[in-house]
SEGUGU-491728 format. One line per 8 residues: number of its first residue (from 1); their letters; for each residue x, y, z of N, C-alpha, C, O, CB. Coordinates in pm, whole numbers, plus 50000, padded with zeros to 5 digits. Glycine has a CB too. Layout:
% SEGUGU-491728
NUM = a = X:Y:Z:X:Y:Z:X:Y:Z:X:Y:Z:X:Y:Z ~ ...
//
This chain:
% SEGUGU-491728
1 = xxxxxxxx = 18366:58643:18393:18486:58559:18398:18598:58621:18314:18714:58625:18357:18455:58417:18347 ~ 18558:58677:18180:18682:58725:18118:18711:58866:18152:18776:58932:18070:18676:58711:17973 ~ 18666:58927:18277:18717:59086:18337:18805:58997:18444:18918:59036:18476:18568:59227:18422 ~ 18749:58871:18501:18804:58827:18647:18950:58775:18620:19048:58776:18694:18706:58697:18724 ~ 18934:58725:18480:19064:58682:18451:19167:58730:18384:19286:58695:18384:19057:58599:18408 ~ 19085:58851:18300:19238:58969:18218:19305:59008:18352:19415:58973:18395:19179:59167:18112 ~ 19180:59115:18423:19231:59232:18478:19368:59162:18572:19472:59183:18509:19099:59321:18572 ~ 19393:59093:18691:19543:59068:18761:19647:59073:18638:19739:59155:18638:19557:58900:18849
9 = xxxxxxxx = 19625:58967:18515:19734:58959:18465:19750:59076:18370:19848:59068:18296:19749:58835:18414 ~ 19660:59203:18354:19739:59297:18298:19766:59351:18415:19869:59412:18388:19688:59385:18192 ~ 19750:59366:18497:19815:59453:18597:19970:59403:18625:20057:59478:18667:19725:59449:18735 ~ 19985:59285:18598:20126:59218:18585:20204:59282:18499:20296:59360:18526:20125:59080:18541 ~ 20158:59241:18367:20232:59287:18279:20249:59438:18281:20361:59488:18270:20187:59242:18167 ~ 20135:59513:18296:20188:59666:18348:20303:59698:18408:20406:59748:18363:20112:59720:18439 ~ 20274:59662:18513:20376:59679:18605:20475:59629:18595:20516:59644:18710:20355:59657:18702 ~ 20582:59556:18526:20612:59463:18510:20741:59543:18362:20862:59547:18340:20473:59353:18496
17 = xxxxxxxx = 20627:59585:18306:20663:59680:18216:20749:59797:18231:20864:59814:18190:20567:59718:18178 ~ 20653:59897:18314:20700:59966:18390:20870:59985:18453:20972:60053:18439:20618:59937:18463 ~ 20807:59858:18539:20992:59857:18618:21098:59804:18463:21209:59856:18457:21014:59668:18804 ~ 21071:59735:18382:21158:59670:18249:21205:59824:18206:21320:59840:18165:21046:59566:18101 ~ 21124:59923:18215:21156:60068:18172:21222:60150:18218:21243:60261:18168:21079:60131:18163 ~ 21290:60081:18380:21334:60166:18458:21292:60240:18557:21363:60272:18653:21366:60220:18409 ~ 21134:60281:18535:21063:60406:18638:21075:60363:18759:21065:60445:18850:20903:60445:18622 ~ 21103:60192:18795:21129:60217:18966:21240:60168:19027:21254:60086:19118:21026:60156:19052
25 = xxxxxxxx = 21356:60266:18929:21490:60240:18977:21552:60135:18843:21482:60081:18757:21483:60160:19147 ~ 21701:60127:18856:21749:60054:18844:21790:59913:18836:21872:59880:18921:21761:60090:18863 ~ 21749:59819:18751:21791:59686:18748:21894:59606:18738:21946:59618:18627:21752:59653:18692 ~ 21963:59505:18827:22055:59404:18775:22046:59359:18678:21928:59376:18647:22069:59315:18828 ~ 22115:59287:18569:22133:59224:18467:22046:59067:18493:21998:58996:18404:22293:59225:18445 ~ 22046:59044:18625:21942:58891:18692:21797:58936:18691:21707:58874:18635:21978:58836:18886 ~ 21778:59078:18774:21650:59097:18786:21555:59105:18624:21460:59040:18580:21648:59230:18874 ~ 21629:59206:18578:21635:59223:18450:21542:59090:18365:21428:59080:18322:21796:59233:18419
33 = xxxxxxxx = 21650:59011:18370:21610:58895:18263:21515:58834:18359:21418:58810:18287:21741:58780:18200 ~ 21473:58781:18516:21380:58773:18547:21256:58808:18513:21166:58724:18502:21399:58790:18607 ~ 21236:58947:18491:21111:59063:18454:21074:59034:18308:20957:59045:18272:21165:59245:18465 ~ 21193:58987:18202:21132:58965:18063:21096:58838:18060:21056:58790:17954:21218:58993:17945 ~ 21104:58766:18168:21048:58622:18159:20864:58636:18229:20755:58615:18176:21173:58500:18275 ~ 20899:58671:18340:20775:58765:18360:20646:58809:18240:20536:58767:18207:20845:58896:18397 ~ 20732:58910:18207:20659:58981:18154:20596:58914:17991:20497:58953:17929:20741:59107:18158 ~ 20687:58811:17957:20718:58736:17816:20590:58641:17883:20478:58684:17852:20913:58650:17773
41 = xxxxxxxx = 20590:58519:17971:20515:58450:18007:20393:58510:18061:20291:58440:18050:20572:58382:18073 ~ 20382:58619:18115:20183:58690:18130:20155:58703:18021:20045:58653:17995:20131:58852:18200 ~ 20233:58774:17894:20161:58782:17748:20109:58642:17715:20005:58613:17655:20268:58831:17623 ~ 20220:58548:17776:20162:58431:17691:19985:58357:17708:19892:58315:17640:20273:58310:17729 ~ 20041:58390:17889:19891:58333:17946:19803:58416:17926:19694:58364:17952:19874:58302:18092 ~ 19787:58563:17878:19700:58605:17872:19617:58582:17695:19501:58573:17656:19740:58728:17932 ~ 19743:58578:17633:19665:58488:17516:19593:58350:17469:19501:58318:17393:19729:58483:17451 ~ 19707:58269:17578:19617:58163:17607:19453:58156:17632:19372:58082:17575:19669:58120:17709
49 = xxxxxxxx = 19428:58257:17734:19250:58275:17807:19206:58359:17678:19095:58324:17639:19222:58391:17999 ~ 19268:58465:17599:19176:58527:17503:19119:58398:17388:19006:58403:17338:19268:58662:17421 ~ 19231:58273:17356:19193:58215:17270:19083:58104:17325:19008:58046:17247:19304:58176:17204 ~ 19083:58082:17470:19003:57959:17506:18890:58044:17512:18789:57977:17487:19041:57864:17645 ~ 18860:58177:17537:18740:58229:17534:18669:58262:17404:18550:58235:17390:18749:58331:17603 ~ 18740:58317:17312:18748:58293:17204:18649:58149:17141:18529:58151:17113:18886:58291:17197 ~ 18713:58073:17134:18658:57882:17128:18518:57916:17225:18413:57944:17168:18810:57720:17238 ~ 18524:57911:17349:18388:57923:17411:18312:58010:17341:18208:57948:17317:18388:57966:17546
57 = xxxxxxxx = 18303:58150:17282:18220:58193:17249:18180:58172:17119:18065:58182:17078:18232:58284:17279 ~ 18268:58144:17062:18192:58010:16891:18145:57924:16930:18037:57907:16873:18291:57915:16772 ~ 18167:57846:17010:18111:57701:17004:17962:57732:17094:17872:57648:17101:18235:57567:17087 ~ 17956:57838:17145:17822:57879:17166:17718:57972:17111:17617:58023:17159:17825:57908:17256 ~ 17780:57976:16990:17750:58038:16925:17704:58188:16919:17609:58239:16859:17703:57975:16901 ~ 17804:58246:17002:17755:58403:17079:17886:58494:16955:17878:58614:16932:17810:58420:17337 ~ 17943:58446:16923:18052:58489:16815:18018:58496:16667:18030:58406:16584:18164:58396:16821 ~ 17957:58667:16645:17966:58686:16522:18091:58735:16437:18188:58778:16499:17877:58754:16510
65 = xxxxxxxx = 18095:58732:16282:18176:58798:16249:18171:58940:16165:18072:58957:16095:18229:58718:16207 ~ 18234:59004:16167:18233:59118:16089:18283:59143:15915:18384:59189:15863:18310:59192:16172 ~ 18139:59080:15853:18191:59052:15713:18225:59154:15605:18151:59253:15615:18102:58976:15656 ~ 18287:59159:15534:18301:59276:15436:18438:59244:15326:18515:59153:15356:18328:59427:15536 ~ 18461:59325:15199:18543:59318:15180:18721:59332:15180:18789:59433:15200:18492:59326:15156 ~ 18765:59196:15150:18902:59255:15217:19026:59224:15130:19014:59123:15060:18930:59187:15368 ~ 19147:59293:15121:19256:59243:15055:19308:59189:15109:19336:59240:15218:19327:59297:15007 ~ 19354:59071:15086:19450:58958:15140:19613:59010:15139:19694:58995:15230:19432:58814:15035
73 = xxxxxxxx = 19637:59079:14995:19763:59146:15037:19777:59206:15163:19869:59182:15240:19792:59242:14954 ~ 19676:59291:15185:19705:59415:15252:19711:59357:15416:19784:59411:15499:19576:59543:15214 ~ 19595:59202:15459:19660:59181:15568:19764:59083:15580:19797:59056:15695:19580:59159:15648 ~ 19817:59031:15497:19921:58941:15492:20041:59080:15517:20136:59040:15586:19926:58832:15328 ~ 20052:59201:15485:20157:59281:15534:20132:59314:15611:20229:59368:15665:20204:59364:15489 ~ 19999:59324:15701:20022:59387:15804:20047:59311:15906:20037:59378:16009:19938:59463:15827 ~ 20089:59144:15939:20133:59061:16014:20271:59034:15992:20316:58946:16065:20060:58964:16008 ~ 20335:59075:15927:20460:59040:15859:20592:59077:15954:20700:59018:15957:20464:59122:15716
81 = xxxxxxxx = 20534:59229:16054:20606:59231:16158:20591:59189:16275:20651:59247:16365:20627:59313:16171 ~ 20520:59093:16301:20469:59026:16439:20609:58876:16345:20720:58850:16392:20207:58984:16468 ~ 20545:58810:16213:20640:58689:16187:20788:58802:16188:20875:58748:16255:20597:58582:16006 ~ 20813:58876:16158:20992:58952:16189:21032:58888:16344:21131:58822:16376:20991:59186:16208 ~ 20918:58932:16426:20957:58927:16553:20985:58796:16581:21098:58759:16615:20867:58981:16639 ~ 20876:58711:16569:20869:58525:16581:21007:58510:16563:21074:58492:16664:20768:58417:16447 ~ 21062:58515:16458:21172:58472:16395:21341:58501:16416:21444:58457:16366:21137:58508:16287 ~ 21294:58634:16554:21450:58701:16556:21494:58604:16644:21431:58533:16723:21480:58871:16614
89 = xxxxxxxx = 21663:58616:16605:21726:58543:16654:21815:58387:16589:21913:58316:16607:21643:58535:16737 ~ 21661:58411:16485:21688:58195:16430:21739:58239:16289:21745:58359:16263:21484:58043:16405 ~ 21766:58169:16220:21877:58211:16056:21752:58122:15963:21757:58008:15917:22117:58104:16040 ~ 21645:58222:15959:21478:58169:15943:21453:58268:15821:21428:58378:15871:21349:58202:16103 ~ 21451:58275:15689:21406:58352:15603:21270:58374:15605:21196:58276:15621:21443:58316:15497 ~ 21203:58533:15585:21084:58521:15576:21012:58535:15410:21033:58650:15371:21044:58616:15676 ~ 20961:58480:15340:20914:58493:15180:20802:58504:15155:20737:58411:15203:20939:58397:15099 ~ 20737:58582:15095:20594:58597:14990:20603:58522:14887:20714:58477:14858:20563:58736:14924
97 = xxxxxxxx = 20499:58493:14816:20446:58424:14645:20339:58507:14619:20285:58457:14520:20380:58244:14630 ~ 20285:58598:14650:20153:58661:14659:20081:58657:14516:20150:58738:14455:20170:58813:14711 ~ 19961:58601:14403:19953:58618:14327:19907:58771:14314:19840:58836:14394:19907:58526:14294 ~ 19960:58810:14191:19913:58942:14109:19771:58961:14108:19721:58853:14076:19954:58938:13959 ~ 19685:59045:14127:19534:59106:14095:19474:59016:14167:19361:58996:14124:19471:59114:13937 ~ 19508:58937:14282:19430:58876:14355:19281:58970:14411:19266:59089:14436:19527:58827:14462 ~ 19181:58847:14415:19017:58925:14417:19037:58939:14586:19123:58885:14655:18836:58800:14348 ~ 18944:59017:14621:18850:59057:14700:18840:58933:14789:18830:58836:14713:18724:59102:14627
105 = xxxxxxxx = 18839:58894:14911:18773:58787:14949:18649:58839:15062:18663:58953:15107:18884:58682:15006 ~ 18569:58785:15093:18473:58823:15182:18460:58763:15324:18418:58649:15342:18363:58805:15120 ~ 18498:58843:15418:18597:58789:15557:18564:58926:15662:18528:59043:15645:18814:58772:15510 ~ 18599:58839:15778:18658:58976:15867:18792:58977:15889:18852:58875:15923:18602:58992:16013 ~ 18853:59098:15870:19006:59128:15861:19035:59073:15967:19091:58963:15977:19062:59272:15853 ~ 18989:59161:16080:19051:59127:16202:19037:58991:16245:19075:58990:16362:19006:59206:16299 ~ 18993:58848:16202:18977:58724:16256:19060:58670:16127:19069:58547:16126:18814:58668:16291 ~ 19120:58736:16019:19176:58682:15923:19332:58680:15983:19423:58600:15967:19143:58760:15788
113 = xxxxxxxx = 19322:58791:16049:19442:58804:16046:19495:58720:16212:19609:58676:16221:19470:58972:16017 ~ 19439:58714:16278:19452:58630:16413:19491:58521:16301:19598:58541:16244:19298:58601:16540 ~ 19417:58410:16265:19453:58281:16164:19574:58272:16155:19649:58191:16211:19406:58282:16022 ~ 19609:58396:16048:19791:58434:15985:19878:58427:16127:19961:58342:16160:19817:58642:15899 ~ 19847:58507:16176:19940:58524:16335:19976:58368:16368:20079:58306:16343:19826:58604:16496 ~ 19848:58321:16439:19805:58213:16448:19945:58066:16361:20037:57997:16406:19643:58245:16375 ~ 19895:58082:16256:19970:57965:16157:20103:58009:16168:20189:57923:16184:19923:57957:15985 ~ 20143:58163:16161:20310:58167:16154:20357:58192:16308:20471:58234:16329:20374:58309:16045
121 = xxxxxxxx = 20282:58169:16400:20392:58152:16541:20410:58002:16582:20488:57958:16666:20326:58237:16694 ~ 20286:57904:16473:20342:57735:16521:20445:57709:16422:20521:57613:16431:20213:57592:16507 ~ 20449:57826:16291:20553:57738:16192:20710:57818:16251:20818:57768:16218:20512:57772:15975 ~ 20705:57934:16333:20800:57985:16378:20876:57916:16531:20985:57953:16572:20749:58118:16381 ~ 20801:57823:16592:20824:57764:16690:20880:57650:16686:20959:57615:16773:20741:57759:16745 ~ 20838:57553:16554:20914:57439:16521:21040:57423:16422:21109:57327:16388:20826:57363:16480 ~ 21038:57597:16382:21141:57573:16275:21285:57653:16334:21287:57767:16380:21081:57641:16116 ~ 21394:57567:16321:21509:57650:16405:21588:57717:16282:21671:57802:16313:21623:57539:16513
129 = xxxxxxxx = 21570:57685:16128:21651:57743:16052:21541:57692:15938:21445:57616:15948:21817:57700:16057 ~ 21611:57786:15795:21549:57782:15708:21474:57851:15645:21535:57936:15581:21519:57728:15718 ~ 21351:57855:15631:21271:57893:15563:21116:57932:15605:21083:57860:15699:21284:57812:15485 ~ 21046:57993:15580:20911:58022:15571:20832:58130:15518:20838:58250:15545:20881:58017:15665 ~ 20726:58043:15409:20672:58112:15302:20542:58141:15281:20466:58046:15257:20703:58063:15209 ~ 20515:58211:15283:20317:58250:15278:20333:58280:15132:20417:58349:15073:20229:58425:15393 ~ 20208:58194:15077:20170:58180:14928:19986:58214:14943:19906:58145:15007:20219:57991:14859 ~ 19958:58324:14873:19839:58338:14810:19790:58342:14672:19833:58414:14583:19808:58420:14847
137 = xxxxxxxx = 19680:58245:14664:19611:58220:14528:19483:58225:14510:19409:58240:14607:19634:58110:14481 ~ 19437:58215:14389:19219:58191:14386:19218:58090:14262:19274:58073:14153:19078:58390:14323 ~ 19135:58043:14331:19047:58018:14187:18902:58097:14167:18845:58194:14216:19006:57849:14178 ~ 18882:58017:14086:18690:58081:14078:18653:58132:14179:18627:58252:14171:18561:57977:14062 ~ 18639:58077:14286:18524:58062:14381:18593:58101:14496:18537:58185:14566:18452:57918:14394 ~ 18757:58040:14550:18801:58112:14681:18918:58132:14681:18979:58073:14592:18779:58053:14799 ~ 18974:58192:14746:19091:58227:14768:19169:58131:14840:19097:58065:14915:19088:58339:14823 ~ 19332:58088:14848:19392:58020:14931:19517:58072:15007:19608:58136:14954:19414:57920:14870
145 = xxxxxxxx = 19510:58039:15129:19674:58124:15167:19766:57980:15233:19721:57891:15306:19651:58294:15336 ~ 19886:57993:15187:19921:57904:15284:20066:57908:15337:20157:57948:15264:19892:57780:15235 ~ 20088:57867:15466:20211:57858:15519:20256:57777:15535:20207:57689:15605:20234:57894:15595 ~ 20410:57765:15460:20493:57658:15464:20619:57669:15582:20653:57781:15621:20545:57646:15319 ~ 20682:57553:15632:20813:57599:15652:20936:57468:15700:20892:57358:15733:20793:57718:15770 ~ 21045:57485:15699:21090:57401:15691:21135:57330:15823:21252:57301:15847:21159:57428:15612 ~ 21059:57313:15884:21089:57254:16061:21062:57109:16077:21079:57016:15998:20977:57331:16188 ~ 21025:57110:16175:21054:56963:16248:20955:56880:16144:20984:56781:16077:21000:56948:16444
153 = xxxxxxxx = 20870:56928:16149:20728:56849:16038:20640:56766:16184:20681:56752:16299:20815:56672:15866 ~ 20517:56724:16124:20458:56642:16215:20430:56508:16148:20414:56502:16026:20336:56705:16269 ~ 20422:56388:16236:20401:56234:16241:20270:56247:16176:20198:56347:16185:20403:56150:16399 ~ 20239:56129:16103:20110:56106:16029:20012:56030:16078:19907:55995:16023:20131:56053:15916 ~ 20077:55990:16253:19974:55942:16305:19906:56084:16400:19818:56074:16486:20022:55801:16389 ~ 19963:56190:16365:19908:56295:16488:19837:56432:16382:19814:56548:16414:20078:56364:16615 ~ 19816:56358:16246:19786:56509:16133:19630:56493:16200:19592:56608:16219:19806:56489:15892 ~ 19545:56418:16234:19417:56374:16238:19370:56504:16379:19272:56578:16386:19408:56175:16273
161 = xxxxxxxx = 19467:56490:16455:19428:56566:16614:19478:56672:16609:19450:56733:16712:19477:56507:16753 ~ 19572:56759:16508:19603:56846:16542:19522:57011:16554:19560:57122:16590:19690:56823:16484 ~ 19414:56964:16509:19280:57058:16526:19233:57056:16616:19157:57151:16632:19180:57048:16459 ~ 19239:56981:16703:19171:56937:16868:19208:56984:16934:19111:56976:17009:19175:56825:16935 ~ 19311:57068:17016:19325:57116:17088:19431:57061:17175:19456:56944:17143:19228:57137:17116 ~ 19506:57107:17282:19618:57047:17417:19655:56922:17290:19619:56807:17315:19519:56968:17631 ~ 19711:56945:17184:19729:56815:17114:19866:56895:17017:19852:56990:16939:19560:56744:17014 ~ 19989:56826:17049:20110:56971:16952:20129:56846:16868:20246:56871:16840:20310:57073:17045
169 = xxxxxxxx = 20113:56768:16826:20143:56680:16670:20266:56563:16758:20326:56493:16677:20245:56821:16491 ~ 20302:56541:16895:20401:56480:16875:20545:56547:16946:20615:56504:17037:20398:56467:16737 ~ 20554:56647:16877:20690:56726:16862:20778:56742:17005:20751:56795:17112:20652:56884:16804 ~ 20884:56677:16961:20990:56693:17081:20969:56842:17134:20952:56862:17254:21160:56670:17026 ~ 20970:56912:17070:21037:57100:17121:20896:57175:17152:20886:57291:17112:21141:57220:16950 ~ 20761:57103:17235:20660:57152:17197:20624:57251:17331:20634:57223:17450:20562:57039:17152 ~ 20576:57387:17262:20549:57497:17340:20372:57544:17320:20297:57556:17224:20664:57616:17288 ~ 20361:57560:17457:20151:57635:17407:20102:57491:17403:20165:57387:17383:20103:57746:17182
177 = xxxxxxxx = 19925:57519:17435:19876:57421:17415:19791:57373:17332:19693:57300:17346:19851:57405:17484 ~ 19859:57440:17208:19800:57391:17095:19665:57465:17039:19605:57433:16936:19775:57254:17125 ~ 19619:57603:17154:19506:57629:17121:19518:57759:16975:19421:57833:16959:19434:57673:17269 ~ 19587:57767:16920:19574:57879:16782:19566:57810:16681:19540:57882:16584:19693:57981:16747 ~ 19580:57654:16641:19548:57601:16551:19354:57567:16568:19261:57576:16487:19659:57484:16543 ~ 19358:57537:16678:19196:57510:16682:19076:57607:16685:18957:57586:16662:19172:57443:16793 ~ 19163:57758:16733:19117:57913:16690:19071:57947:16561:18965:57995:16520:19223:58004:16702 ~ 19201:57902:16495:19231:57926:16340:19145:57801:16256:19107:57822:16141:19420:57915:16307
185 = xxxxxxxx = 19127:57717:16299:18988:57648:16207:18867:57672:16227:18774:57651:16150:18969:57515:16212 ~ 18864:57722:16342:18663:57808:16409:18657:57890:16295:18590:57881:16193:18641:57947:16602 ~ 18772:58004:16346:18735:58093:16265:18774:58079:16090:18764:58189:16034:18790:58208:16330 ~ 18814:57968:16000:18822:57958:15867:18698:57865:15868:18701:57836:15748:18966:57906:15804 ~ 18605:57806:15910:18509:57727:15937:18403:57849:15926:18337:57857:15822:18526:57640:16076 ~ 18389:57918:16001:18283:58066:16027:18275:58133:15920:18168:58189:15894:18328:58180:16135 ~ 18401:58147:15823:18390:58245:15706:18384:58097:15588:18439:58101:15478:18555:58385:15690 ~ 18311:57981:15638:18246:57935:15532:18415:57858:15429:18394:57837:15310:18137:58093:15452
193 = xxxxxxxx = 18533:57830:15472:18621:57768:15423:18629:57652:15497:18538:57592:15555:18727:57836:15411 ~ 18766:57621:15489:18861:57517:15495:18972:57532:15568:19003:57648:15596:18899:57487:15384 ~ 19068:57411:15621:19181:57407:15690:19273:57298:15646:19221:57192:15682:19152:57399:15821 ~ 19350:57284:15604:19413:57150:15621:19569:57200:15637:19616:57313:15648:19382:57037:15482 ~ 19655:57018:15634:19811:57041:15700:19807:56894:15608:19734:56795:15603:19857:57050:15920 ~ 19954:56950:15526:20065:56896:15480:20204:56842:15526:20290:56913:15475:20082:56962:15421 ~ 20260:56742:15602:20368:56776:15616:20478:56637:15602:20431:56530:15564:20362:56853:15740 ~ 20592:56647:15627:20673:56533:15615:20782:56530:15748:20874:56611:15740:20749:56541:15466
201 = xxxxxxxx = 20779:56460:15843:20907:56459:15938:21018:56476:15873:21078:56405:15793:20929:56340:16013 ~ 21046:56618:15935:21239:56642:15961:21205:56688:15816:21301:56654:15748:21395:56473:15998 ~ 21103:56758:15730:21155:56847:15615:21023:56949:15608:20997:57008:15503:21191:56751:15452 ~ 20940:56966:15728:20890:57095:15721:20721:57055:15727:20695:56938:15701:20949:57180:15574 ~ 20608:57143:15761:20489:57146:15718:20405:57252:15651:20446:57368:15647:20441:57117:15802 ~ 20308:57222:15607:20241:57364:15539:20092:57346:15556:20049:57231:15566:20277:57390:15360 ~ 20015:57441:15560:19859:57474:15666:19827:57541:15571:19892:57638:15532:19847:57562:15831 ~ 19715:57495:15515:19679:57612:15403:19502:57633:15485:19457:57573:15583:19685:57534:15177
209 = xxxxxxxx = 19449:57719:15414:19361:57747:15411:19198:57822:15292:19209:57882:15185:19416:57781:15485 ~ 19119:57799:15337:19056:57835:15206:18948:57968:15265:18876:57943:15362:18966:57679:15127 ~ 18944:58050:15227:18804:58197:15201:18766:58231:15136:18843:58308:15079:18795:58309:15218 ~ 18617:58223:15067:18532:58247:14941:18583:58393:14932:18616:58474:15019:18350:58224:14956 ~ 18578:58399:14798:18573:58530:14729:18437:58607:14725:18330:58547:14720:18616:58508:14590 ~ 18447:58752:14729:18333:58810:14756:18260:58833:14616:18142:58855:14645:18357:58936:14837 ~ 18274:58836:14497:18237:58788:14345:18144:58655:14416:18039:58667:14478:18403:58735:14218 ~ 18224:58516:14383:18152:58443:14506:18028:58415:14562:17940:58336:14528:18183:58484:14588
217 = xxxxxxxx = 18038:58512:14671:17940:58515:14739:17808:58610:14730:17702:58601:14792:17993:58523:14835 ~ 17850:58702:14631:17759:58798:14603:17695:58737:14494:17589:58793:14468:17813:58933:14578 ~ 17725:58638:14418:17710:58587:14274:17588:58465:14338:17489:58422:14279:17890:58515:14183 ~ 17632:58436:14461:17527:58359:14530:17426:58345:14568:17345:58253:14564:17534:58339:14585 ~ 17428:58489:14628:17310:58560:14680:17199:58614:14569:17076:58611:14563:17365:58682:14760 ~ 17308:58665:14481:17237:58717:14371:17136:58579:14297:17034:58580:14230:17362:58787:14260 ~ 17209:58487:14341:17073:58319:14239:16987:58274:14367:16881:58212:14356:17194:58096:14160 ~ 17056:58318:14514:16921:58271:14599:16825:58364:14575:16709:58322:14583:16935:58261:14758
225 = xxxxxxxx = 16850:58536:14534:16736:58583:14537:16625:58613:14441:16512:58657:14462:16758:58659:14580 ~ 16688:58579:14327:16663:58551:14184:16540:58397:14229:16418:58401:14247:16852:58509:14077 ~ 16626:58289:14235:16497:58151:14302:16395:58169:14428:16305:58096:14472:16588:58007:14368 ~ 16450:58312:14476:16339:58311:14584:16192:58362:14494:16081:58310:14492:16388:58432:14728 ~ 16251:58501:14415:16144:58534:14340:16056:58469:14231:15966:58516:14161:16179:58616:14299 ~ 16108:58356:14239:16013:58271:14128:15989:58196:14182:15893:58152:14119:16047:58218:14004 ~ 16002:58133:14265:15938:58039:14422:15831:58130:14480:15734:58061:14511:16074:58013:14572 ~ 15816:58223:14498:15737:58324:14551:15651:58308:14499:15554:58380:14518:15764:58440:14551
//
C-alpha cells in the first residue's frame, strides 16, 4: 500500500517539477502559478499518507526507534530552515532560549526532529504576525523543548482532542488534518516522554514536550542491573 500510494504522486511532483524548471518549454505567468499549486498540494498529500502510515505502523507496533545519543542544539538548528521557510512572507520573528551545556538526551534524531518540524508548521500556520520561540531546558532526569507563538491560540473546550487526530482545535483559518500533532505525541510517547499545550485565545499557544536524558537512562539501567544481580 505505501509503494501503491507514493509512487503516482511522486511522479506528479516530478514532473511537475520539471516543467516549474522550464525543461518542457516555456510557461505563462497562469500556468506557472497553476504548477506551484500543483506541485505545493502533492507535497502536501504526500505527507499527509507518510504521517497516517507512520500512526499505522506505531499503533501496530511494527515501528521501532533508533536510540542513541543526541544534541538537542544541534537538531533544533538543523530545522530552523524548514521554520525560515514556514514563515516567509508573514512579519513572524523566529527566536531561540537554548539553555547553555544542555545534556545529552537519549532519542532518535531523525523522529526528534519530524516532532520540531511537526510543532513549528501548526505554530507557523496559525500565526499571521509576531512571534515564535523554541526554548530548551533539563532538569535531572529530562530534557524539555518547547514552542511558543503568538497566533490565534486554541478554545479550552478543544485542548482535550487536539491529540486525536482530523481535530484542528476549533480554528477559523484551519489547514491539514491535524495529523502532525498526533505523529508528534506517538513519537514523544515512544521515547518514553510527554506532550502537552498551553494556550489562551487571540494571544498565542505553546506545545512543549518532554525526552529523558541519556545520564537518565543509563543511570537506570545501571540499578535494573545492579537489582537483577542480587535477585539472581
Amino acid at each position: 500500500m505505501s509503494h501503491e500510494l507514493r509512487e503516482p504522486l511522486n511522479a506528479i511532483i516530478g514532473f511537475s517539477r520539471l516543467m516549474l524548471k522550464g525543461l518542457d518549454g516555456a510557461l505563462s505567468p497562469q500556468q506557472s502559478q497553476d504548477l506551484h499549486r500543483i506541485y505545493s498540494n502533492s507535497h502536501h498529500l504526500l505527507t499527509l499518507i507518510n504521517d497516517l502510515l507512520a500512526i499505522s505502523e506505531i499503533r501496530a507496533g511494527l515501528m521501532e526507534l533508533r536510540l542513541g545519543e543526541v544534541a538537542l542544539p544541534g537538531i533544533i538548528d538543523s530545522v530552523m530552515p524548514t521554520a525560515n521557510a514556514l514563515v516567509r512572507g508573514k512579519e513572524i520573528v523566529l527566536d531561540q532560549e537554548i539553555d547553555a551545556d544542555l545534556p545529552f538526551v537519549w532519542a532518535d534524531a531523525d523522529r526528534l526532529r519530524q516532532v520540531l518540524v511537526h510543532l513549528l508548521s501548526n505554530a507557523a500556520k496559525f500565526t499571521e504576525e509576531g512571534k515564535i520561540t523554541i526554548r530548551a531546558w533539563a532538569d535531572e532526569e529530562l530534557a524539555y523543548v518547547s514552542i511558543n507563538d503568538t497566533g490565534i491560540g486554541i478554545p479550552q473546550d478543544a485542548r482535550d482532542r487536539i491529540f486525536n487526530g482530523f481535530d484542528k482545535g476549533g480554528e477559523q483559518k484551519s489547514h491539514g488534518a491535524g495529523l502532525g500533532l498526533v505523529l508528534s505525541r506517538e513519537f514523544v510517547e515512544m521515547h518514553g516522554g510527554q506532550i502537552w499545550l498551553e494556550s489562551k485565545v487571540g494571544s498565542g499557544s505553546t506545545f512543549t514536550f518532554s525526552i529523558p536524558l541519556c545520564m537518565h537512562v543509563h543511570n537506570e539501567k545501571s540499578a535494573d542491573a545492579a537489582l537483577d544481580s542480587v535477585t539472581a
